[in-house]
GULUM-272157 format. One record per residue (C-alpha): x, y, z; residue number from 1. Coordinates in steps of 0.001 Angstrom, whole numbers. Example, Ala and Ser with C-alpha at 12.3 -4.5 7.8 and 13.67 -1.06 7.14 Angstrom:
2
<site px="12300" py="-4500" pz="7800" seq="1"/>
<site px="13670" py="-1060" pz="7140" seq="2"/>
END
This chain:
354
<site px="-34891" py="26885" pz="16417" seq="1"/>
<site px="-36665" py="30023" pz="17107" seq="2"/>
<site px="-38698" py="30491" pz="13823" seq="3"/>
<site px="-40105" py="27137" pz="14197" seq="4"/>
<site px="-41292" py="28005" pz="17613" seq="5"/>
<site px="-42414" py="31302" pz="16401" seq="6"/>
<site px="-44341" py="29157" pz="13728" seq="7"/>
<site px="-45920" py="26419" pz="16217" seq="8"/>
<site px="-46954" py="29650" pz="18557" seq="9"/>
<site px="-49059" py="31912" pz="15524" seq="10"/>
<site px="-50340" py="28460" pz="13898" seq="11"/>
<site px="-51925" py="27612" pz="17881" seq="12"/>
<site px="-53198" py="31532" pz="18473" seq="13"/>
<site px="-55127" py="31247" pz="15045" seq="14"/>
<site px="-56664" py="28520" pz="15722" seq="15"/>
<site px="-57426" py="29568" pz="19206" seq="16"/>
<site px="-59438" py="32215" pz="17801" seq="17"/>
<site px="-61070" py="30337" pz="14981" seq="18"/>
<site px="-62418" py="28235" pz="17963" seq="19"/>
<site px="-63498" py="30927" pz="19781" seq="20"/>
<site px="-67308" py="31806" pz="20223" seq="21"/>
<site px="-66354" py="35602" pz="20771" seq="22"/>
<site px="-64848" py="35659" pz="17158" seq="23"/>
<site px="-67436" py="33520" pz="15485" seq="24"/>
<site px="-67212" py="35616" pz="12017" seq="25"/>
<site px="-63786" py="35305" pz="11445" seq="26"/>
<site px="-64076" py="31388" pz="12585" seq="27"/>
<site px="-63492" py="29685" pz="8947" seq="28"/>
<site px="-61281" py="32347" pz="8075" seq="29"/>
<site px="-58555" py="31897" pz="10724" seq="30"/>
<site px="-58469" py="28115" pz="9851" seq="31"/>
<site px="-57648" py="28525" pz="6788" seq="32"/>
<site px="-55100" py="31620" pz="7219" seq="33"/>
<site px="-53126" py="29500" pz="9803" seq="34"/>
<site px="-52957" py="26686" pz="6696" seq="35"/>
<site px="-51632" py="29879" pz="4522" seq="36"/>
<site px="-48996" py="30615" pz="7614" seq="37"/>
<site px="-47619" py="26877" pz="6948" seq="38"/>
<site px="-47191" py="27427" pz="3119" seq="39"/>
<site px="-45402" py="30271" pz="3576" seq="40"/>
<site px="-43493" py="28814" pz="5940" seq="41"/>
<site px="-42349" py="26276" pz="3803" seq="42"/>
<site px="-42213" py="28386" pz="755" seq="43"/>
<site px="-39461" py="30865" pz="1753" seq="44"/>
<site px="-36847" py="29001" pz="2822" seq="45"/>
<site px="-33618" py="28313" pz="1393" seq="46"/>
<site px="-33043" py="25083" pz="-255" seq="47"/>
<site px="-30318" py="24252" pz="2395" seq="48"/>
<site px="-32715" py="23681" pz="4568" seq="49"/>
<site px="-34325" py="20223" pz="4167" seq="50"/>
<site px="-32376" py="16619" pz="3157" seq="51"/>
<site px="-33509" py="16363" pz="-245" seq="52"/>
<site px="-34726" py="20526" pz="-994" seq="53"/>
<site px="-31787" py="21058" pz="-3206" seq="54"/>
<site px="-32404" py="18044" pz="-5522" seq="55"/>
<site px="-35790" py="19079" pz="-6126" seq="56"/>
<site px="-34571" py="22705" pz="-7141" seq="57"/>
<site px="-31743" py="21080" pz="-9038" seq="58"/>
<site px="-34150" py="19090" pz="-11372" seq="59"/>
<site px="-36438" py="22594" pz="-11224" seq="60"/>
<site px="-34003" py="24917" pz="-12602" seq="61"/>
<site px="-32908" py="22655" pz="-15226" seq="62"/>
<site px="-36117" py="23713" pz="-16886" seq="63"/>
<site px="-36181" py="27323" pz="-16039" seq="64"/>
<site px="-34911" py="28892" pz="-19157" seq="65"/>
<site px="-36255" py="25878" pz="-21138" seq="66"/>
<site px="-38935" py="26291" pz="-23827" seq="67"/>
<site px="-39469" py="22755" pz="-23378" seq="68"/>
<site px="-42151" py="20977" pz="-21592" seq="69"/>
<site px="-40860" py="19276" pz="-18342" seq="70"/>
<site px="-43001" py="16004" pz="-19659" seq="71"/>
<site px="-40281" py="15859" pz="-22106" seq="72"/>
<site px="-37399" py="15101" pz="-19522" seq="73"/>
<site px="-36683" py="10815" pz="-18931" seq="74"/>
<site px="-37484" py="10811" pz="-15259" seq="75"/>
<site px="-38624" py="8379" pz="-12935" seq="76"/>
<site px="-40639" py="11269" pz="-11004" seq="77"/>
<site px="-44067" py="10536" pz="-10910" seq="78"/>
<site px="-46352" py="12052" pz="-13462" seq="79"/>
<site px="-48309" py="13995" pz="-11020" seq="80"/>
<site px="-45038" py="15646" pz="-9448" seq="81"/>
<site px="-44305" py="16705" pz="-13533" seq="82"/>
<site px="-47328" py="18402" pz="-13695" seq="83"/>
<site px="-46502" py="20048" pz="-10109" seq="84"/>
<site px="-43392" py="21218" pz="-11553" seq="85"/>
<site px="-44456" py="22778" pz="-14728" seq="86"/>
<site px="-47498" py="25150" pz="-13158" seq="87"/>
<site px="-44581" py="26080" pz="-10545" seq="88"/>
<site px="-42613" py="26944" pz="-13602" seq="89"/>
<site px="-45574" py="28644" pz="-14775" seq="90"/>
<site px="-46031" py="31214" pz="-11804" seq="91"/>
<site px="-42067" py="31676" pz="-11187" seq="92"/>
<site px="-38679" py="30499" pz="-12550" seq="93"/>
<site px="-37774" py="30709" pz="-9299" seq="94"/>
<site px="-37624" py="27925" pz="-6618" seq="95"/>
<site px="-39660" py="29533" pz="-4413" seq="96"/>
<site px="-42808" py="28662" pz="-6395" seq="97"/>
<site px="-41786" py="24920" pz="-6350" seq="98"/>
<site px="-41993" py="24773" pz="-2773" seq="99"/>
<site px="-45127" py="26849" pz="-2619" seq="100"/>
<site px="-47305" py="24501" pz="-5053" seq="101"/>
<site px="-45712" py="21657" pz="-3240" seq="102"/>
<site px="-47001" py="23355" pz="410" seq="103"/>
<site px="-49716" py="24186" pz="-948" seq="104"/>
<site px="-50721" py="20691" pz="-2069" seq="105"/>
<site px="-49801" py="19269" pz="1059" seq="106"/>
<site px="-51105" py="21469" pz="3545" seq="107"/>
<site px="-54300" py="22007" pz="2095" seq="108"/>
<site px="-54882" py="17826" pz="1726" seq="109"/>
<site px="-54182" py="17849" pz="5311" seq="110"/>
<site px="-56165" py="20741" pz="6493" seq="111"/>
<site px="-59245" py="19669" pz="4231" seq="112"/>
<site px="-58738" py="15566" pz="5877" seq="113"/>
<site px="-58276" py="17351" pz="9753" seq="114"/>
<site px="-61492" py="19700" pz="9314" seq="115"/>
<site px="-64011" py="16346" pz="7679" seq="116"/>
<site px="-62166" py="13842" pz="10209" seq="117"/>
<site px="-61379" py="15341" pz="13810" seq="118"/>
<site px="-63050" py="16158" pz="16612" seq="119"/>
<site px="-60674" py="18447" pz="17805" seq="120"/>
<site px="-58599" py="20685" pz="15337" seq="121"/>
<site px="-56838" py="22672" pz="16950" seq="122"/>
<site px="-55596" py="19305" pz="19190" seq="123"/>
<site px="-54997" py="18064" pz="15484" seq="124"/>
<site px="-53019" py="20759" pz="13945" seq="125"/>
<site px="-50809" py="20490" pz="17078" seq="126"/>
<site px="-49955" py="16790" pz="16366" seq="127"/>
<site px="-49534" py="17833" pz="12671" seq="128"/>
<site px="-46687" py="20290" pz="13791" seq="129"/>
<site px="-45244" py="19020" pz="16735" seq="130"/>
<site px="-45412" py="14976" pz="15344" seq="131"/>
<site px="-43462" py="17043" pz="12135" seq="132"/>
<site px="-45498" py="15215" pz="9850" seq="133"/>
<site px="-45777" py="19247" pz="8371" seq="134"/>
<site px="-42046" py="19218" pz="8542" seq="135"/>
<site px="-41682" py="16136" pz="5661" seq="136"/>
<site px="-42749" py="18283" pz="3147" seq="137"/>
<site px="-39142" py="20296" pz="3484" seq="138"/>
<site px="-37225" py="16731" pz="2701" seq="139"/>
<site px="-38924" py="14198" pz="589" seq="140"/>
<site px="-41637" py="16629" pz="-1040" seq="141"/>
<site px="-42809" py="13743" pz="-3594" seq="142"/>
<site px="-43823" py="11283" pz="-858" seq="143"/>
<site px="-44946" py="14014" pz="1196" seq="144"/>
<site px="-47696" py="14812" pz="-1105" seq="145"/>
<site px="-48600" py="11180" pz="-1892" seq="146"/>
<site px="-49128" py="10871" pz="1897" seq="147"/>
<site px="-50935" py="14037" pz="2195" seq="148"/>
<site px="-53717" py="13164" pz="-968" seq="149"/>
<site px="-53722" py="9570" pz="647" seq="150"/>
<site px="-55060" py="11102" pz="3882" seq="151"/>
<site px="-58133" py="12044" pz="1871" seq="152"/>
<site px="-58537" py="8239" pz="1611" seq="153"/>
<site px="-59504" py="7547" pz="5007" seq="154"/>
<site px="-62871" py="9844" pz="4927" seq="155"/>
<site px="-63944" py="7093" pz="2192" seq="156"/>
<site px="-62722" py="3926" pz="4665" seq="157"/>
<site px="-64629" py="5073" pz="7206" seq="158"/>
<site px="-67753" py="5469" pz="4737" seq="159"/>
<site px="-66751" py="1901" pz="3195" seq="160"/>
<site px="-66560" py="3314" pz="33" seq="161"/>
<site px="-63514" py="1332" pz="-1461" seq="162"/>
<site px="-63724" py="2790" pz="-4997" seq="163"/>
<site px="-63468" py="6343" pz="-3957" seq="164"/>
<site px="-60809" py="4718" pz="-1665" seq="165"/>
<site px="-58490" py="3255" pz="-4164" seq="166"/>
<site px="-59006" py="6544" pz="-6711" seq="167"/>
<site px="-57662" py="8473" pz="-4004" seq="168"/>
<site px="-54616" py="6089" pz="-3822" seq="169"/>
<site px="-54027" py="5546" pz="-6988" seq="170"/>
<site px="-54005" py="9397" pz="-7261" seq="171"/>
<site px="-51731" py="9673" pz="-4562" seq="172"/>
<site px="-48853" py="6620" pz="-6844" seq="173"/>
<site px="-48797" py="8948" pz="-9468" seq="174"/>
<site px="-46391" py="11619" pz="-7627" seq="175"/>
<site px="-44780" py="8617" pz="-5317" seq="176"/>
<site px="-45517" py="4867" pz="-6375" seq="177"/>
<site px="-44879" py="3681" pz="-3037" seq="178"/>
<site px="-48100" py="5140" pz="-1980" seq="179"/>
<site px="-50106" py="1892" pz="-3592" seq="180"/>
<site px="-49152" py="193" pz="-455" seq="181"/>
<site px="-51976" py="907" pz="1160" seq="182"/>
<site px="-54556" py="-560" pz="-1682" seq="183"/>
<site px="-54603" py="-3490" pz="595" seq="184"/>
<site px="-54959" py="-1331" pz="4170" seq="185"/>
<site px="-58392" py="-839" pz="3404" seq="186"/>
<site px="-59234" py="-4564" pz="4740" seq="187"/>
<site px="-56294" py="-4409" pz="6873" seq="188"/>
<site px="-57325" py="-1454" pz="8574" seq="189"/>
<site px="-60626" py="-1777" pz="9145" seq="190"/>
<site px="-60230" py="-4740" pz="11744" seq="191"/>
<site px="-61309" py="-4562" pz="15008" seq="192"/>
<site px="-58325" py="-4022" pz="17496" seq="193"/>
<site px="-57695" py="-7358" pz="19199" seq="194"/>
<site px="-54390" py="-8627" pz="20685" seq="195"/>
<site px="-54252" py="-11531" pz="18450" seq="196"/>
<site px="-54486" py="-9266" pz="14969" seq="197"/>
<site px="-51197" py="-7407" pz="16429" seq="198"/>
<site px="-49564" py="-10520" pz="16535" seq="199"/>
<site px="-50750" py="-11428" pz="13346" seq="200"/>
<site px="-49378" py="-7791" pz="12495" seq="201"/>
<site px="-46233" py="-7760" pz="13485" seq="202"/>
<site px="-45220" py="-11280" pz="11895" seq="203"/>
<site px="-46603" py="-10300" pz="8819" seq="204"/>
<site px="-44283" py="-7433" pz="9170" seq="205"/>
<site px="-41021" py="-9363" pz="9881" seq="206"/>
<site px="-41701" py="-11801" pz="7291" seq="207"/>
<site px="-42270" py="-8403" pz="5207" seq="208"/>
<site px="-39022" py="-8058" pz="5251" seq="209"/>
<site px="-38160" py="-10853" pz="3021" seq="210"/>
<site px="-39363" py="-9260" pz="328" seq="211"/>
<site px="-37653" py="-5671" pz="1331" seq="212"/>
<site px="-35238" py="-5579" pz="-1674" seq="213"/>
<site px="-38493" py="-5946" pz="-3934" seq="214"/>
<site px="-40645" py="-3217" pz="-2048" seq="215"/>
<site px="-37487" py="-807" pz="-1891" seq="216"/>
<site px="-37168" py="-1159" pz="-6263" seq="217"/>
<site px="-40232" py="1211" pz="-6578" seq="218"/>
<site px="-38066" py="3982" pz="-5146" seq="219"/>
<site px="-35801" py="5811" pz="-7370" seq="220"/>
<site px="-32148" py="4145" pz="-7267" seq="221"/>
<site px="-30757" py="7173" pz="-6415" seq="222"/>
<site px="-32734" py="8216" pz="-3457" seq="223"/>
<site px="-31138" py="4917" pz="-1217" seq="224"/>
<site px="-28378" py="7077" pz="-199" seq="225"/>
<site px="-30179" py="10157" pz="420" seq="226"/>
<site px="-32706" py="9000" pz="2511" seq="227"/>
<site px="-30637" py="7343" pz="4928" seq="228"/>
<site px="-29796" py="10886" pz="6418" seq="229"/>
<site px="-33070" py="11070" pz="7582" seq="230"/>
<site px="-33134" py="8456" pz="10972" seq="231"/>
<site px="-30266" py="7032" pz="10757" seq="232"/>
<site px="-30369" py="3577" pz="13002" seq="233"/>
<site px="-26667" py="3707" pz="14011" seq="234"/>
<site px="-27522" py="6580" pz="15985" seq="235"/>
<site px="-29271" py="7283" pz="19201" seq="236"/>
<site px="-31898" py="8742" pz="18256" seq="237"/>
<site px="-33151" py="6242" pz="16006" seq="238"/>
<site px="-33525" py="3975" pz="18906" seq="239"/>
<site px="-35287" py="6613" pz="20447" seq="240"/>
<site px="-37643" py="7279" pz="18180" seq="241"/>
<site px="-38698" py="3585" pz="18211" seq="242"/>
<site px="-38942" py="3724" pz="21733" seq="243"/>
<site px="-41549" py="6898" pz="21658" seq="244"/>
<site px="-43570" py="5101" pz="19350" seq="245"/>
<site px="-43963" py="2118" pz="20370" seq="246"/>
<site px="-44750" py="3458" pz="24058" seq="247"/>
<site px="-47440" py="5878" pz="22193" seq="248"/>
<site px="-48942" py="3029" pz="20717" seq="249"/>
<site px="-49265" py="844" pz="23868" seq="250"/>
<site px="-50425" py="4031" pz="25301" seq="251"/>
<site px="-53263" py="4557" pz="22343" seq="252"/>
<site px="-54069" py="101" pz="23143" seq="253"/>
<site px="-54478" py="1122" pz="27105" seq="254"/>
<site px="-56672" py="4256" pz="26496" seq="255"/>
<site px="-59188" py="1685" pz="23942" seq="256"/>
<site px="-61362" py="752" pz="26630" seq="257"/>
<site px="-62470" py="3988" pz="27611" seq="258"/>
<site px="-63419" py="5180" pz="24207" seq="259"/>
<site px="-67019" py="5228" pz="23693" seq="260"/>
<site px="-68686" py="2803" pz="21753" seq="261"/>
<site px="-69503" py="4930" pz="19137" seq="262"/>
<site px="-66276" py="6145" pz="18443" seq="263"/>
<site px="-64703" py="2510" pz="18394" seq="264"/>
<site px="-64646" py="2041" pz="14757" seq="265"/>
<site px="-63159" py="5121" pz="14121" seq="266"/>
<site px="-60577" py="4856" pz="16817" seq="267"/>
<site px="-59558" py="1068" pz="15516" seq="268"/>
<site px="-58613" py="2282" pz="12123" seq="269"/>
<site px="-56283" py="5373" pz="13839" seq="270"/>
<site px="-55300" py="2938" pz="16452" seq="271"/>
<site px="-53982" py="215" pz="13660" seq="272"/>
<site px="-52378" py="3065" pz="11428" seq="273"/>
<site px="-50270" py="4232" pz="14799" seq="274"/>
<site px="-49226" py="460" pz="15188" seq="275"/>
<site px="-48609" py="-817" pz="12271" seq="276"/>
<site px="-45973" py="2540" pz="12234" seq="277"/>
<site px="-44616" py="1693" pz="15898" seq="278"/>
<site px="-44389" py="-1987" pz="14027" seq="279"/>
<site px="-42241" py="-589" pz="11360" seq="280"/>
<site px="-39950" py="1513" pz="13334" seq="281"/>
<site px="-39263" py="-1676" pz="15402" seq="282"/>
<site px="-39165" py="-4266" pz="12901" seq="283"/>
<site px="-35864" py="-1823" pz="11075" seq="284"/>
<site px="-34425" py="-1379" pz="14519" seq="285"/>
<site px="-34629" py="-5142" pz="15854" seq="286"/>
<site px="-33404" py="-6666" pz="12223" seq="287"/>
<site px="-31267" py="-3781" pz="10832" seq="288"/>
<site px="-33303" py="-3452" pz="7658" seq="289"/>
<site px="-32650" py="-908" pz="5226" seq="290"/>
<site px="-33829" py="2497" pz="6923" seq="291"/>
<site px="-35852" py="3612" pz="3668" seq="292"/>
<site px="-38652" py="1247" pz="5067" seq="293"/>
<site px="-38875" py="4060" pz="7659" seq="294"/>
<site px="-40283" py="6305" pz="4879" seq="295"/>
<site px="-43135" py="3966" pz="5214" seq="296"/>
<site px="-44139" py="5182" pz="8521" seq="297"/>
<site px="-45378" py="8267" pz="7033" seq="298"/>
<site px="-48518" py="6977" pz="5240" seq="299"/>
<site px="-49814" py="6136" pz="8255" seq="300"/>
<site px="-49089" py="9710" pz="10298" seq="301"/>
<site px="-52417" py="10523" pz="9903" seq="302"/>
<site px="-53442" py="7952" pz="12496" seq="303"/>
<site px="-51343" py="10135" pz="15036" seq="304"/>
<site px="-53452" py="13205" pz="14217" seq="305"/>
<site px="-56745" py="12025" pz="14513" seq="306"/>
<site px="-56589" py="10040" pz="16747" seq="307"/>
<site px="-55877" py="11796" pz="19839" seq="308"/>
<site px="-58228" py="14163" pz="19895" seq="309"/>
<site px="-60857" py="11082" pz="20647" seq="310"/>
<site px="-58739" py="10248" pz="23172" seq="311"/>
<site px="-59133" py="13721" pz="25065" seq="312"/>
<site px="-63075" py="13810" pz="24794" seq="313"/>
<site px="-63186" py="9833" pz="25902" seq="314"/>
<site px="-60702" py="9638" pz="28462" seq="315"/>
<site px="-61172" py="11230" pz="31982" seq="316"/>
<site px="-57678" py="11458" pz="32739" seq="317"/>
<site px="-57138" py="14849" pz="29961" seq="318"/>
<site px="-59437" py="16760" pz="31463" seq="319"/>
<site px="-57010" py="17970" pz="34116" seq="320"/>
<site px="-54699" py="20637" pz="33156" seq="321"/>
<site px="-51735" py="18778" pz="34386" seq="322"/>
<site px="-52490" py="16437" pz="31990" seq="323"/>
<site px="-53055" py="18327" pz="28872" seq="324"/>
<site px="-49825" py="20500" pz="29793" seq="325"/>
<site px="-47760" py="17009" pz="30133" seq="326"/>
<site px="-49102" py="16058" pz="26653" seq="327"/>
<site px="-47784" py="19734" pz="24844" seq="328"/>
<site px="-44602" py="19405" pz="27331" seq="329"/>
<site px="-43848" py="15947" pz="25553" seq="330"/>
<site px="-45017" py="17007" pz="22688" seq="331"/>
<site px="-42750" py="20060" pz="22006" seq="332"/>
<site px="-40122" py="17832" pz="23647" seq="333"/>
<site px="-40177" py="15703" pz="20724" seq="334"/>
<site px="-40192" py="18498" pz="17718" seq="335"/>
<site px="-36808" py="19910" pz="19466" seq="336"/>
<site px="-35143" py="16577" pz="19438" seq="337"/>
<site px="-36542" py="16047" pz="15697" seq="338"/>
<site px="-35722" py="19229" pz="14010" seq="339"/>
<site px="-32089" py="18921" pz="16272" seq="340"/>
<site px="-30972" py="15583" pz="14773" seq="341"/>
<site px="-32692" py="14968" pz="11636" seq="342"/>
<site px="-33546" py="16555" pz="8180" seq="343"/>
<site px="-31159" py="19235" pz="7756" seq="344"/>
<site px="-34351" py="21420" pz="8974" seq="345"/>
<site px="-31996" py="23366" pz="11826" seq="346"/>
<site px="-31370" py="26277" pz="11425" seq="347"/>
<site px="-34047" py="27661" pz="9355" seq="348"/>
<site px="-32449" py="29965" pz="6439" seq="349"/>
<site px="-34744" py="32314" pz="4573" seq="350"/>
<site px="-34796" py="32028" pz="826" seq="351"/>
<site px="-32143" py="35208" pz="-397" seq="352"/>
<site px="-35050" py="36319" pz="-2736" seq="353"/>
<site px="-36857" py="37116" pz="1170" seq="354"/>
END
């Protein structure tokens, strides 16, 4: 557990000082470097750490000492995650260079979205971490990216541009197809938060569900088993996991009507990503659907991070310091309890070539 709190710890101190007046040159600089602290991060570990790390390196280093392309392989791995794979292959035969270009893609997206979108970074990068929407990257590195380049998509919502909006996506389906879910989001979205569109929401959801079996076919067949490692609904903590959600989301619905007016359309489209996830996680706890419909849940993460720093510059109640030291308290709370249970992140093993 240790290295991940060492992590969370140089991450925050970087971007303390790259928000710091008294070390204004080195501003830029720090942001970025704590982004380069993340990929390394994730590049040197061993590929027992993380659900699905070792069948990523499996497929890897059947092309190590291959003079073929890996576009010659019959794969249901997205195009884009080919071409991932061979310019990994092209700076080492080693695994270590799959999950740097994987990092890499991922924390970059994110970094790039966080530094065009939020009002607070450093509040951001915290909910990045501690949220472990970072942490995905180590287990299903395909959606992972997807998510990550379909962040990018929400600059262009929030400018109504819906052809930059569903390049972006369609970008994002070519390493994970489940990733063209969100072609319709941009309407969905985009509605102004009224109690009436949740319950339209959350029927549309169960009724959803009908149609599971046809949504879960765009995943590869042999990832059903796998993924069910990751929140497992027969346990405890999957229950509790829907329970922090959906209590953060009422939460985010309480704190609406002290946001500003003219952060309200901004705030509605975070505010609908972090329910339609707290909709998800209870939907597959209440009916006992298939858990890979969790994986879901992840598209919409970004909502999480962007959304709460609006919530400390709107909301009176986080400008006392018992306040903001509640929110890391809970915060940190939950990253124990997730790297603990789930994702075969715990304990972190450095890569034997380190």
């Amino acid at each position: 557990m240790l290295p991940y709190i060492f992590l969370l710890t140089l991450v925050m101190l970087l971007l303390f000082i790259s928000s710091n007046n008294r070390f204004n040159k080195p501003k830029k600089l720090m942001y970025y470097f704590s982004g380069i602290v993340l990929t390394i991060f994730a590049t040197i570990r061993s590929s027992d750490v993380g659900t699905d790390s070792k069948n990523y390196v499996e497929i890897f280093n059947q092309f190590k000492d291959s003079t073929e392309s890996v576009f010659s392989i019959t794969t249901s791995l997205g195009t884009g995650y080919l071409l991932l794979q061979e310019i990994a292959l092209k700076i080492s035969p080693d695994y270590w260079s799959l999950f740097f270009t994987t990092a890499l893609v991922c924390v970059f997206t994110s970094y790039y979205t966080i530094y065009k979108l939020s009002e607070n970074i450093k509040i951001s990068i915290f909910i990045y971490i501690s949220l472990a929407t970072y942490f995905f990257l180590f287990n299903g590195s395909r959606q992972a990216i997807a998510a990550s380049i379909c962040g990018l998509s929400i600059y262009f919502m929030l400018n109504k541009k819906i052809v930059s909006y569903c390049i972006i996506i369609l970008l994002a389906s070519f390493f994970h197809k489940t990733a063209l879910i969100l072609l319709p989001f941009y309407y969905l979205l985009r509605f102004p938060f009224k109690t009436r569109n949740l319950i339209l929401f959350s029927i549309g959801s169960f009724i959803a569900l009908y149609f599971l079996s046809t949504i879960l076919t765009l995943l590869d067949e042999s990832s059903f088993e796998r993924y069910s490692v990751y929140e497992d609904r027969n346990y405890t903590g999957g229950y509790l996991l829907t329970f922090f959600y959906v209590i953060i989301s009422l939460i985010f619905i309480f704190f609406r009507k002290k946001i500003v007016k003219s952060k309200l359309y901004e705030y509605d489209i975070y505010l609908n990503m972090c329910v339609f996830s707290s909709i998800i996680y209870l939907v597959v706890t209440l009916t006992g659907s298939d858990v890979n419909f969790l994986r879901f849940t992840l598209y919409f993460s970004i909502g999480y991070i962007l959304i709460w720093p609006i919530i400390f510059r709107s909301v009176p109640i986080f400008k006392q310091s018992i306040t903001r030291l509640s929110f890391v308290i809970i915060h940190l709370l939950f990253l124990f309890f997730y790297i603990s249970k789930f994702s075969a992140l715990n304990p972190y093993i450095f890569n034997n070539l380190f």
